[in-house]
N, C-alpha and C positions, 0 to 999 in steps of 0.2 A: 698307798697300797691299792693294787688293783683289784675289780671286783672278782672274785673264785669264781672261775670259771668262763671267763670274759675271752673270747677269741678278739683275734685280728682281723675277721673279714669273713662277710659271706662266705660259709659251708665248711665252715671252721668248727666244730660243733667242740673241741676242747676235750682233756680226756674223759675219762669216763662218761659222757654225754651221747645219748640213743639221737638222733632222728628227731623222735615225737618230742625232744627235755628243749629245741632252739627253735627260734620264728625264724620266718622264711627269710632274715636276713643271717642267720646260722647267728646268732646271738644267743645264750642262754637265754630263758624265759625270767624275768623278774619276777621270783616270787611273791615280792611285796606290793605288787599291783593287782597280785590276785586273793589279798588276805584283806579283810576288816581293818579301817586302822583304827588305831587305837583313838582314845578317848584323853584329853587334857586333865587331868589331876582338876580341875577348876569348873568341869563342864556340867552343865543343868540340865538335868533332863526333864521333859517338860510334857506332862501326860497327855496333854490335850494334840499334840503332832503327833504324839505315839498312836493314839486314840485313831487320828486321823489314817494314819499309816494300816493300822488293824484294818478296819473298815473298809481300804482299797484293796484288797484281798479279795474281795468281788468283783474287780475290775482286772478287766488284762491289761491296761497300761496305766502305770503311774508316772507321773512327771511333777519333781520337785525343782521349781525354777525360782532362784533369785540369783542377786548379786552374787558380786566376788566378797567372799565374807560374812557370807547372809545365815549362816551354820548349819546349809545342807547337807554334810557330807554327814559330820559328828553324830546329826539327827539317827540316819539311815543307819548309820555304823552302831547305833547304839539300840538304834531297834532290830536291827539284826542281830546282832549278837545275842540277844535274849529270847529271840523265835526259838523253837523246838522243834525247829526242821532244817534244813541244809538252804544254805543261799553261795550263789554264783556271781563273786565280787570281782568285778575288772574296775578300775582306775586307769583313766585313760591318759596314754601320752601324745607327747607332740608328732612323736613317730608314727602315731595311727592313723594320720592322716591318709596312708597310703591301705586298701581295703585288707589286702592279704596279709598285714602285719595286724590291723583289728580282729579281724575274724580269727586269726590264730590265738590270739590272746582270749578273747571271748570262748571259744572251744577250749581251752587250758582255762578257764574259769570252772566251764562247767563240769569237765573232768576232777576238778581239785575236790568239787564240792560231790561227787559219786554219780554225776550221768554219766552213765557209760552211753546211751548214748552219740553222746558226741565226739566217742573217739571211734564210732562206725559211721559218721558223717564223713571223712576225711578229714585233709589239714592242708592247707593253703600253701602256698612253696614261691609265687610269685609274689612279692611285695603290692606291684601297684595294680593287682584283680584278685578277683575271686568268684571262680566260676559256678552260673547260677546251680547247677546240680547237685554243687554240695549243702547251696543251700535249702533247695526243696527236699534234699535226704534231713537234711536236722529237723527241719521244720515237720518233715512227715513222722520222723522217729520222738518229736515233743508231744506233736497232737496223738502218739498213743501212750505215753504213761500215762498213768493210775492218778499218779499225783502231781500236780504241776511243781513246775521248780519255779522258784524265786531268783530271779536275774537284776541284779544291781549295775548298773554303768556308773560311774562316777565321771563327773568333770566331762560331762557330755558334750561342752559346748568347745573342747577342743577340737571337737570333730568336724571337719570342714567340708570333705570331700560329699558332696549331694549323693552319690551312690551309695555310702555306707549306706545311710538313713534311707534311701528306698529300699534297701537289701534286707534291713533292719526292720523295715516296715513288712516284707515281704512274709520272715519267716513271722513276726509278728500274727501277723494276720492267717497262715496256715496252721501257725503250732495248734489255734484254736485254746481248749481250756488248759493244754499240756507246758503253757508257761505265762507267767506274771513276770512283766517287764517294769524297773523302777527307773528312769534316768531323772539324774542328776544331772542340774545346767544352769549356768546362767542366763542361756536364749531359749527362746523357742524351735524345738529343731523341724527342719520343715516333712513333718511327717503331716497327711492328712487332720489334723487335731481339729476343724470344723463338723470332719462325717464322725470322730470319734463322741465327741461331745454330742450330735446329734445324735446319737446311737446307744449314749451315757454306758459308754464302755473304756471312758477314760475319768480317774482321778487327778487333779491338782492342787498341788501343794504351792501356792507362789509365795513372791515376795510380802504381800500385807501379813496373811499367815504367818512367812518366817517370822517375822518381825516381834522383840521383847514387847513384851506387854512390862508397863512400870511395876508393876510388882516381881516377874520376872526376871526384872534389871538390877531392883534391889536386891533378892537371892543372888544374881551371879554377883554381885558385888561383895556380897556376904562373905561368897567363896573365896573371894581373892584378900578376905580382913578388911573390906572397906560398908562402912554403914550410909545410908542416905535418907533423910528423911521422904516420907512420899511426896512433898509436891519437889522435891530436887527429882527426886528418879525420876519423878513423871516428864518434869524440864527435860530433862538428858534424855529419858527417849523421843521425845518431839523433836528436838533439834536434829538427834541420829537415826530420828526417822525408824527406831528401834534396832537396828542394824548388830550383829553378834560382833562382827570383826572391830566395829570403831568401836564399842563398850566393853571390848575388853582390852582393846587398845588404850583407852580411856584408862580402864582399871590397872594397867601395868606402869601406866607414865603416874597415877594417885599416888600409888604404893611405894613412888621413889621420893615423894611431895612429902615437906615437912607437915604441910595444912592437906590433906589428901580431899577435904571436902569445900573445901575452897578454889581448889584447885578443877574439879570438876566443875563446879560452877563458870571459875573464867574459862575452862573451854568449849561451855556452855553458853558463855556470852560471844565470843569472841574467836574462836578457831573457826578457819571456811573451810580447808579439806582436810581429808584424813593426808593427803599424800603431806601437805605443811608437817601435820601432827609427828607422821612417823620419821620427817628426817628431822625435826627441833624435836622432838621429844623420847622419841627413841632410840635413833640412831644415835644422837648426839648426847643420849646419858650412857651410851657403852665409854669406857678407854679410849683415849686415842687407838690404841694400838689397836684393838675390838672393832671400833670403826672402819679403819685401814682394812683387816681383816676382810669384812661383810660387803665393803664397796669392789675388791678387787674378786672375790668369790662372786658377784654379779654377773660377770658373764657366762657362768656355767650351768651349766641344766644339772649337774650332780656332782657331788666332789666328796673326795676324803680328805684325812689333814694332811695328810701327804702331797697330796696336789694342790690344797691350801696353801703350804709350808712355801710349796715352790712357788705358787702364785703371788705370795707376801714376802719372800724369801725369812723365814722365821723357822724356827722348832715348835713352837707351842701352839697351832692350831688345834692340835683334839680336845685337851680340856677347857677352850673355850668356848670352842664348836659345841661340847656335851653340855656344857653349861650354858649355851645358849640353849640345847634344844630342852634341858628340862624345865627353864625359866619362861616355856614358851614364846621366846620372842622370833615367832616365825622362821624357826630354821627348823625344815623336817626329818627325823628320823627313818634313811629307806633300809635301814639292816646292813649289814656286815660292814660297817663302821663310815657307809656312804649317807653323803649328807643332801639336803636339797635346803632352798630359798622357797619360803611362800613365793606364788608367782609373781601377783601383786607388791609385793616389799622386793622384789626382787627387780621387779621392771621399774620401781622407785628410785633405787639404789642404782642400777645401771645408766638412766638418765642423771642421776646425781654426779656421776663417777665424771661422763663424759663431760660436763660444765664442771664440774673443779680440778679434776687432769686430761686434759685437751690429751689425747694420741695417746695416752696408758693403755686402752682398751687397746689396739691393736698388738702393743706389747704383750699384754696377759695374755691374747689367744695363741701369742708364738710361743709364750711359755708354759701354756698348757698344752702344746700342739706336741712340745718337748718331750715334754715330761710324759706323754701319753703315748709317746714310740714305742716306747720302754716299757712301760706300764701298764698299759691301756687298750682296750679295742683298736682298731683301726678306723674305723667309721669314726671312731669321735675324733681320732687323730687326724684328719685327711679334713674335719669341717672346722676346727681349731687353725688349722693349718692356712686354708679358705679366708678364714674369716681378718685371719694377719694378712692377707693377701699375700704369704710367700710360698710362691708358687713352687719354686724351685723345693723347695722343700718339700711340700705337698705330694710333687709329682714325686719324687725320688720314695717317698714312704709309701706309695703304692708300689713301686718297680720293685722294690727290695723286700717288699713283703711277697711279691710273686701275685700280687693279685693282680692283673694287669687284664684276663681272662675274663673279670668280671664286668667287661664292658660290654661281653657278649652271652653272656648264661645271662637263661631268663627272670631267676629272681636275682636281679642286677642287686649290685651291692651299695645299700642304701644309707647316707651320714646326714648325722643328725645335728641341722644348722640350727640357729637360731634366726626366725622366728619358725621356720618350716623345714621340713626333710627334702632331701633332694638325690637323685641315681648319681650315680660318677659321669655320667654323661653331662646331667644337669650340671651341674657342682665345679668341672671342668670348663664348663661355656664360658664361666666369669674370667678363666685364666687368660693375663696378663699376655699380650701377645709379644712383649719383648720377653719373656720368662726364657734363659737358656740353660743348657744344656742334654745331655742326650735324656735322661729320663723326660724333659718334658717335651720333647719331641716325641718319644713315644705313647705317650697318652694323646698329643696329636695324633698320630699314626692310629692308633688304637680307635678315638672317636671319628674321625674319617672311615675306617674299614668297617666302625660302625652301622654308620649310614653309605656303606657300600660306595664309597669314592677311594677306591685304589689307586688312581695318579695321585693325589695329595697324599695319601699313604705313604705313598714306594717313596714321592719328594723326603716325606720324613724320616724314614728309613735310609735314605742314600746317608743323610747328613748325619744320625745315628754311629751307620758304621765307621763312619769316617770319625767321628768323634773317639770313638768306642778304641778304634784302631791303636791309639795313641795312651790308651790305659787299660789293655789288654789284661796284666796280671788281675785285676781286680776287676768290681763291677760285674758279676757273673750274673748275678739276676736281671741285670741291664741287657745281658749280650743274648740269656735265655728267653728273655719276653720280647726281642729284636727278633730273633730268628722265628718264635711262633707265631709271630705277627705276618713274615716272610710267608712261613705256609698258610696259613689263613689268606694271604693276600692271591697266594697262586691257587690256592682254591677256587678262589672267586672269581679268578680270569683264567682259569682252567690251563695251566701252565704246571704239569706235571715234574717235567722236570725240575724245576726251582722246586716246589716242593718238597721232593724226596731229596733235596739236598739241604733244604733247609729241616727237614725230617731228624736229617744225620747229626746237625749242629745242635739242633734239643736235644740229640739223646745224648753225645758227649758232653755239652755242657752241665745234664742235669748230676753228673757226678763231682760237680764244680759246688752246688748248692745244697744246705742242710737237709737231709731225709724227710726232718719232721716239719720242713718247708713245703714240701713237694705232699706230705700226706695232708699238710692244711686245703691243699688247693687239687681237689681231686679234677676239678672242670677244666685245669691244663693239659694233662693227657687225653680227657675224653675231647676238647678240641683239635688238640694234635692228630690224634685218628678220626676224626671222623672229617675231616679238611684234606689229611690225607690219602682218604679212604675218596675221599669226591673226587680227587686231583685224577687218582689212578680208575677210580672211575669213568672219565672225562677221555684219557686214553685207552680205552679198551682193555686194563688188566683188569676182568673181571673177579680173578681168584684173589689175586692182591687185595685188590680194592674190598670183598669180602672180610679177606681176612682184618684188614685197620677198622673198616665198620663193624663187625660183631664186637670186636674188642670195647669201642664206644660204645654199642646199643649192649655190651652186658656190664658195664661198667659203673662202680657203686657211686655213692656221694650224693646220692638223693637227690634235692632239687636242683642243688648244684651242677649237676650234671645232667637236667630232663630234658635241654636243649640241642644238647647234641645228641644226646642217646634218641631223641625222636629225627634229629635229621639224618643220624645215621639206619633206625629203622625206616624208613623212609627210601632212600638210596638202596637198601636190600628190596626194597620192594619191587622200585625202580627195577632193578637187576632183575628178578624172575617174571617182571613182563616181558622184559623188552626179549629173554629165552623162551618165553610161550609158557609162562606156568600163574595163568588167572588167579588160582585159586590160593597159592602161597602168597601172592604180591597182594591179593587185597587179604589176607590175614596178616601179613605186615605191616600194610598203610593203617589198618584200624588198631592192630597193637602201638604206631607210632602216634595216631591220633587221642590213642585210650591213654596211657601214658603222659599228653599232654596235661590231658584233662584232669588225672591223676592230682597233679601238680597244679592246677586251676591257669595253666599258662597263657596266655594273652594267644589269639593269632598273630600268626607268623608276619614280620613287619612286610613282606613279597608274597610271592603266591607260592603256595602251599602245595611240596611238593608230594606228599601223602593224598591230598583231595585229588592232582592230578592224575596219581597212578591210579586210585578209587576210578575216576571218568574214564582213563583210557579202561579198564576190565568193564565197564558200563558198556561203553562200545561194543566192545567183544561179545557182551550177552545181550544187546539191540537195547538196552532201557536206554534210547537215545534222552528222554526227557531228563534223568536223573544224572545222566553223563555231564548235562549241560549245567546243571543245577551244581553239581560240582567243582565242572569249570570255575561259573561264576561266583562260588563260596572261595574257589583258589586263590583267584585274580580280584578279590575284593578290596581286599585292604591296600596295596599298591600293584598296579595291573603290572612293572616291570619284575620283570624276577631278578634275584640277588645275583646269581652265581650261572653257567652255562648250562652246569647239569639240569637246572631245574627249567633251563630259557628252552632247552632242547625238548626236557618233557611236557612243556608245555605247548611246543611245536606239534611235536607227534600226537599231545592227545586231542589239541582241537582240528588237525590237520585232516585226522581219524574218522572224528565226530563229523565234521563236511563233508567227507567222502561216502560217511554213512549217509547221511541226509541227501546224497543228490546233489551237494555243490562244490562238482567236481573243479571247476573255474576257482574258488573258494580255498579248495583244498591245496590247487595250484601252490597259490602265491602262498600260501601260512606253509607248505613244506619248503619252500626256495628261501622263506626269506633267511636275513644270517641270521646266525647264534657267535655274538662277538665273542672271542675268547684267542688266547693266546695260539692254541694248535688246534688241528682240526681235530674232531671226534670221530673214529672210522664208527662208530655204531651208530652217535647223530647221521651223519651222512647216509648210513648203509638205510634207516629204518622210515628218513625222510625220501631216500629215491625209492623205496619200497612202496609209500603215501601217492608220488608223483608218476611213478609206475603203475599203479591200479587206477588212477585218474584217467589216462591216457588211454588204457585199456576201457574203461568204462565209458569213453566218450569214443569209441571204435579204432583208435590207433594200437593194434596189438602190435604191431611193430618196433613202432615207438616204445612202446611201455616193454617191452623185449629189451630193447636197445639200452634202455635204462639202467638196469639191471644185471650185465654183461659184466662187470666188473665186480659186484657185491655177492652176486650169486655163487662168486668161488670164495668166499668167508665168509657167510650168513644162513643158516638151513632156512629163513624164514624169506631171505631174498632167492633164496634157490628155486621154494617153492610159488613164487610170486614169477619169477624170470619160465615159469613150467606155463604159467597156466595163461600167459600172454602167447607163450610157444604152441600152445594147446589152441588158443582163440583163433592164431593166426594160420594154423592145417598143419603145423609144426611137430603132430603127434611125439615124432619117434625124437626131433628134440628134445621138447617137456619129459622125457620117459630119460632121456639119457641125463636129466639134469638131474631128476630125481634119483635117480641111481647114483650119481655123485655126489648126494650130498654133503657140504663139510664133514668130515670127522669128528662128530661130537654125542657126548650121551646130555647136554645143555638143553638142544629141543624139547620141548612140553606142548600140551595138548594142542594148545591154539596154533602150532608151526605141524604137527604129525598127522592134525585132523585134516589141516586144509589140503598136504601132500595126498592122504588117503584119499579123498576128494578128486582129485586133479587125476590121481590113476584111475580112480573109478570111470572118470569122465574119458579118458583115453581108454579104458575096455570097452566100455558103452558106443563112442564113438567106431571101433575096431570090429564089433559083431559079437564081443563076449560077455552076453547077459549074464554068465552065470557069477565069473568074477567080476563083472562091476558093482552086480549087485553084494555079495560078500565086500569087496573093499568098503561100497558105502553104509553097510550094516555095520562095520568094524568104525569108519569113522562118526556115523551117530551116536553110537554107543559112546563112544571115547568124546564126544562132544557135551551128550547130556550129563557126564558127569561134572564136564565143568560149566556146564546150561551155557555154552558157545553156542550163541545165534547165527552171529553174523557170518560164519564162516560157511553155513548152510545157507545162505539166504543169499551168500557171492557166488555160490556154484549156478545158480543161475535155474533153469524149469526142466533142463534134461533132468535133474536128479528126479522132479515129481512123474516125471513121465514115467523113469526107471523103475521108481517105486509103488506107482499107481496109485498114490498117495502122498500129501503132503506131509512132508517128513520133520515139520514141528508139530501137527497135529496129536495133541492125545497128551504126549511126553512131556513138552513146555508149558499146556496151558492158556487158557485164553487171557489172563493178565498178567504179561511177561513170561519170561524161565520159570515153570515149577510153581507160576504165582506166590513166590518169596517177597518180602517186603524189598524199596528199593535200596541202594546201597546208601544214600543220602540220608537216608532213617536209620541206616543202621552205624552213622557217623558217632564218636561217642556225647555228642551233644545230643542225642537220643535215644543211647543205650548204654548201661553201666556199667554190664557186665563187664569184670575184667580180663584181658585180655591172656594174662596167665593160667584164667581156670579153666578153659575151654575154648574152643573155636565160636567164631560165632556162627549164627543158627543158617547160615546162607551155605556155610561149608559143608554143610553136610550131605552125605553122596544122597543123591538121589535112584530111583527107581530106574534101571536099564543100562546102567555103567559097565563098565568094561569087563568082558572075559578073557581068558588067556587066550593070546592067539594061535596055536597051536590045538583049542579042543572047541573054538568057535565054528560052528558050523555057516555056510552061505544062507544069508536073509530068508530067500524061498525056501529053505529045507528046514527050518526050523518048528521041533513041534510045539512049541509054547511063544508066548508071546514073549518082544522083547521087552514092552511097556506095561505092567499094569497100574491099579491102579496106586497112586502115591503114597507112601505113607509120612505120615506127619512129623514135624521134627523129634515129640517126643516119642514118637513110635518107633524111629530111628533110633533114640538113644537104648531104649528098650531091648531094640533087637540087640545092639549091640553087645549091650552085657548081656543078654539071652545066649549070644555064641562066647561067651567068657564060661558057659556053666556056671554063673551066678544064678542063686533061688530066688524065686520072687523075694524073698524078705532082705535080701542083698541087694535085688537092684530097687526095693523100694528106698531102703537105707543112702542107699549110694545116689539116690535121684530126688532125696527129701521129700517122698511122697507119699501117702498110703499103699498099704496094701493091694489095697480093694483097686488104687487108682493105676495099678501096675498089672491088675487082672486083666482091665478092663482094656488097657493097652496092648495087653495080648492076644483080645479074642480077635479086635479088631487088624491087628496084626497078619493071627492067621488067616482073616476072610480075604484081605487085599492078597496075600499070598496064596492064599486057595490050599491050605494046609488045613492038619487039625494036631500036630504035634509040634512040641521043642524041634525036636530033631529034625523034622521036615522044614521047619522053616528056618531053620540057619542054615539045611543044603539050598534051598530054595533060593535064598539071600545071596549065598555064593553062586549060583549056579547065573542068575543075574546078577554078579557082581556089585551087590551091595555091600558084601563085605572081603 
């Protein structure tokens, strides 16, 4: 019987199951790794470790270190349970190795035991990280309770990965006095424990401590009906070195001895290890049948008698299993009738099995691999599977569960091997390279488009369909993870059409597959769009390509789904640069970057198409430093990009950045060079001869950079207005004037394409003898600039505009350190901001002082009687104003802004002295009258 509640695979969360109840590999959370365990019917407690235990209550870290058996855990568990305050018990597994599956369990520790803090830290969603923000939020939200919480690890020393334990150290050391850390281990883990001890802010409990004192040894003896005179107890602990596990090991092999104290004696004299002891004397006083039982349960990390049953092929594993675990003979009780092996008796026994049945072991894991189709998670099924080395099988219980997806969602779908965990990527390396047919062709296909090698893909894939061909009726989950793999693959080589044909094949096939198939695996569909949504991307259908991305970036299934839903915000982002709208495209890169982060997700294995779109809007508002700073956060982790769409945006934005800098030469070649991909991009193309056109221009060929241009400027407003202003350079007035007059037919254009046209007329009035409209056109385009703090677009116009204006026309508005003196956008990436992205914009959006009025009641620059710039007001003086023109009362916009009273006065008066007001009402007409609001 399988465990209640146990999905099949990452982001399966099972029914009735929230979100916050499964770890980031969508598993339910194991209760009983987060509860005290119990205590042996036999167990001593033993004042003076308790004693000890009290007394580190003054320390922020305790560490109880012995051996395996040395009766660390019982101790804790026993002194826990009798405190009169809440304790945060994790029991670690093998699965923790990876940081995002510990931290989540640790976080469901201390939820269980009543921090609420730690369910406003967040929750981990990628298996193999955990990003540091969520840890300085827990760590800052421990160091302010009242009372510290007592935090227990158990079985510490399975933890391997070196970053838990710096991460562990991390909040350690900020929680301050707001937590007491106990770990339990057999090692030393490598936390700083030289500066703790010099600092005597750590406790230890080691192995001499653990250790029975003879008197000690006699009571537990006691407990189990066996007496000892003192100098035998005293023998017996010298030889066991006082050790819990071999003296009670000891005491359970007495207790079957006709002479129980003679018996102690010769193993006194005469036994050398424990591992002799427990297979001659323990193993081998069960039943045969008992023993058969205990050998062939060795290879599993957990079992019920049901998977025993199958494993021994027998009916009566439960009440032996029960009876094993009440007789304590190291079989442990995990709840809902699932069983475990001491680990130690259990790595005994597994070495036993493999010298007295040569090749059973591979057996047992195909017949746990079996029996766990049916029954069982999937993770465990797929490492079962692994571990028989039958591939074929393996592979096909991924495809026909539909997880096939999870090769590419970020918290990859993680199975638990023995001796370590491993992704499906890992897990899959070892497959057999004769392994056939179409399912394991496809998890070839699948790890290839992985690591972005689409000809060994498409190879896989050819041989698939042709497989597939030939048992068409059947096999539908084969033919469905074939075809999404098809679009995935034309995504990444920017082959639109294949795409949308293989679009059509998912969605007819998905009426071929079980409902509640397709509801396990929410990250199919958000792959399908949002691959889809790149493809048509890639060809110019903007509106399309919209509509497949929104669908993935609003699309549920939590973490299962955070990798597409950010590269599909991301691609929107994309989209309202490349139409001229700054200020939407970086509130999408940072909602797709906030979202990551959310999810504690890894950088992106290419470069980041979110950082890109961030530098290209850096451009646009001159923070050349922060642009680059971006770049190089994009391009960090593998300089090549995965896919066209991102190879293109990384073109245009450092193409950009050169061109700002002066390296026109520079700019050259990064816009010329290719972007491989199956068809060309009319918008790549359009917005890279846009690049090589202001180049050309800027080194004095306006002709040239005219000539460029001549074919984009009748599809592009932004090449139109680019093909104006080389016609403009060149004496070409009434050209540039007739280009702009035609601009494409679209209402797309945004500020950064409307400003630089306004621009470019201005420049042809100015140049033509009409002062009075140049100057109005470039009052209307400042204006409509400083709302999106566009620098650069003023700064391309070149010195006639300061001449025009008798004034330098950043002066006052922008500031001397950058647009508005706003933080750069690199700071406000969410690696250094928290804010999420759903509760408000962030603070950079916000309109600033001298934005847009209607054009129709705008008056010309010289005729104006008030100024268009005064002085700034602050971000929250802005939000202020805002609910100020809501007709909210101060005691609502203090409410609404979580502030005081007094502090919402005070943002008022200042309010109305930048506005030169002294009432409500004057300063929200004022506000609109400069278009603030």
């Amino acid at each position: 019987m399988s465990e209640p509640g146990a999905g099949s695979g990452a982001g399966d969360v099972g029914p009735g199951l929230a979100a916050r109840d499964v770890d980031p590999l969508g598993d339910p959370f194991l209760r009983t790794r987060l509860t005290v365990p119990a205590r042996p019917t036999t167990f001593l407690r033993r004042d003076r470790l308790a004693g000890h235990l009290d007394q580190a209550l003054g320390t922020p870290l305790t560490m109880v270190n012995g051996g395996a058996g040395a009766g660390k855990t019982v101790l804790v568990a026993d002194w826990a349970d009798r405190l009169e305050r809440p304790v945060a018990w994790l029991t670690v597994d093998a699965s923790d190795q990876a940081p995002g599956v510990f931290w989540a369990y640790l976080l469901q520790a201390l939820s269980a035991c009543g921090v609420r803090e730690a369910e406003q830290a967040g929750h981990p969603a990628d298996p193999t990280s955990v990003d540091h923000t969520l840890l300085a939020r827990l760590a800052a939200a421990l160091n302010a309770r009242d009372e510290p919480v007592i935090v227990v690890v158990d079985e510490y020393d399975r933890v391997s990965a070196p970053e838990i334990t710096e991460q562990l150290g991390f909040v350690l050391q900020h929680a301050g006095p707001g937590m007491h850390l106990i770990l339990v281990t057999r090692t030393e883990p490598l936390l700083p424990l030289h500066r703790y001890r010099a600092e005597g802010t750590l406790t230890e409990i080691r192995e001499a401590e653990l250790a029975f004192t003879p008197e000690e040894a006699a009571t537990l003896l006691e407990l189990h009906g066996l007496r000892l005179a003192e100098d035998a107890a005293r023998a017996l602990v010298e030889r066991t070195r006082g050790w819990a596990a071999g003296l009670r090991l000891c005491a359970l092999a007495a207790q079957q001895s006709s002479d129980p104290e003679s018996y102690l004696k010769e193993f006194e004299a005469g036994q050398s290890t424990i591992a002799d002891f427990l297979l001659a004397e323990v193993l081998k006083r069960q039943p045969a049948a008992t023993q058969d039982l205990l050998l062939r349960v060795s290879v599993l990390d957990r079992f019920c008698p049901d998977l025993a049953n199958a494993l021994a092929g027998r009916q009566d594993a439960g009440p032996i299993l029960a009876g094993l675990h009440r007789a304590n003979a190291f079989v442990e009780h995990l709840g809902h009738s699932w069983y475990r092996l001491h680990p130690l008796f259990a790595e005994i026994l597994a070495a036993h099995l493999r010298v007295r049945f040569p090749g059973l072991e591979a057996e047992l894991h195909r017949r746990a691999a079996a029996w766990l189709l049916t029954c069982g998670p999937l993770p465990e099924t797929l490492a079962h599977g692994a571990a028989a080395g039958d591939w074929e099988f393996t592979a096909r219980a991924l495809v026909d569960d539909l997880a096939i997806g999870q090769f590419f969602t970020g918290p990859r779908a993680e199975v638990r091997t023995q001796p370590r965990s491993a992704d499906l990527g890992e897990l899959f390396s070892r497959m057999a390279p004769d392994a056939n047919g179409p399912e394991a062709r496809l998890v070839r296909a699948a790890r290839a488009l992985s690591d972005h090698d689409v000809d060994r893909a498409r190879a896989q894939l050819r041989h698939v369909r042709q497989e597939l061909d030939t048992d068409r009726p059947h096999r539908a989950a084969a033919r469905l993870s074939c075809a999404l793999l098809e679009v995935l693959a034309a995504g990444l080589t920017g082959a639109p059409g294949r795409a949308e044909h293989a679009a059509q094949t998912v969605w007819e096939l998905q009426r071929e597959v079980p409902p509640e198939l397709l509801d396990r695996h929410p990250e199919l569909a958000a792959l399908l769009q949002a691959h889809l949504g790149s493809a048509r991307l890639w060809a110019g259908r903007f509106e399309d390509a919209r509509a497949a991305l929104r669908t993935a970036a609003a699309g549920s299934g939590g973490a299962s789904t955070a990798l597409p839903r950010e590269e599909s915000l991301s691609r929107l982002a994309l989209m309202d640069y490349l139409d001229g709208w700054p200020g939407p495209a970086e509130r999408k890169a940072l909602a797709a970057l906030t979202d990551a982060e959310r999810f504690s997700l890894s950088e992106p294995a290419g470069p980041g198409l979110g950082h890109l779109v961030l530098a290209a809007v850096a451009v646009d508002r001159d923070e050349l430093d922060e642009a680059q700073a971006l770049l190089d956060r994009a391009t960090a982790a593998q300089p090549e990009p995965p896919d066209p769409v991102t190879a293109a945006g990384l073109v245009i934005a450092r193409a950009r950045l050169q061109l700002a800098r002066g390296q026109f030469r520079a700019a050259l070649r990064t816009a010329e060079s290719a972007v491989p991909a199956a068809v060309a991009s009319p918008w790549a193309e359009d917005h890279t001869a846009l690049v090589v056109s202001a180049a050309h221009l800027a080194e004095g060929a306006p002709e040239t950079a005219a000539k460029v241009l001549r074919d984009a400027a009748e599809r592009r407003g932004a090449c139109a207005v680019g093909a104006a202003r080389a016609q403009l350079a060149a004496g070409n007035a009434e050209a540039a004037l007739d280009l702009l007059a035609n601009l494409p037919a679209t209402d797309a254009d945004g500020p950064a394409v409307t400003v630089r046209a306004a621009l470019v007329r201005a420049h042809a009035a100015d140049r033509a003898g009409d002062g009075a409209t140049a100057r109005r056109l470039a009052g209307q385009a400042l204006a409509d600039a400083r709302r999106e703090r566009l620098r650069r677009p003023v700064l391309e116009a070149g010195p006639w505009l300061r001449r025009l204006l008798g004034a330098d026309p950043l002066a006052g508005a922008y500031g001397a350190h950058g647009a508005y003196g706003h933080r750069s956008m690199a700071s406000r990436t969410p690696s250094a901001t928290h804010e999420p992205a759903t509760t408000r914009p962030p603070a950079t959006t916000r309109l600033p002082i001298g934005t847009r009025q209607s054009a129709a009641t705008r008056p010309p620059v010289a005729e104006q009687s008030a100024p268009l710039v005064v002085e700034e007001l602050s971000g929250r003086e802005q939000d202020v104003l805002q609910r100020l023109a809501q007709m909210m009362s101060t005691e609502e916009i203090a409410a609404d802004l979580f502030v005081s009273v007094n502090t919402v006065k005070t943002h008022l008066k200042s309010v109305y002295r930048k506005l030169g007001v002294n009432r409500r009402g004057e300063a929200v007409r004022r506000a609109r009258d400069l278009g603030l609001l």
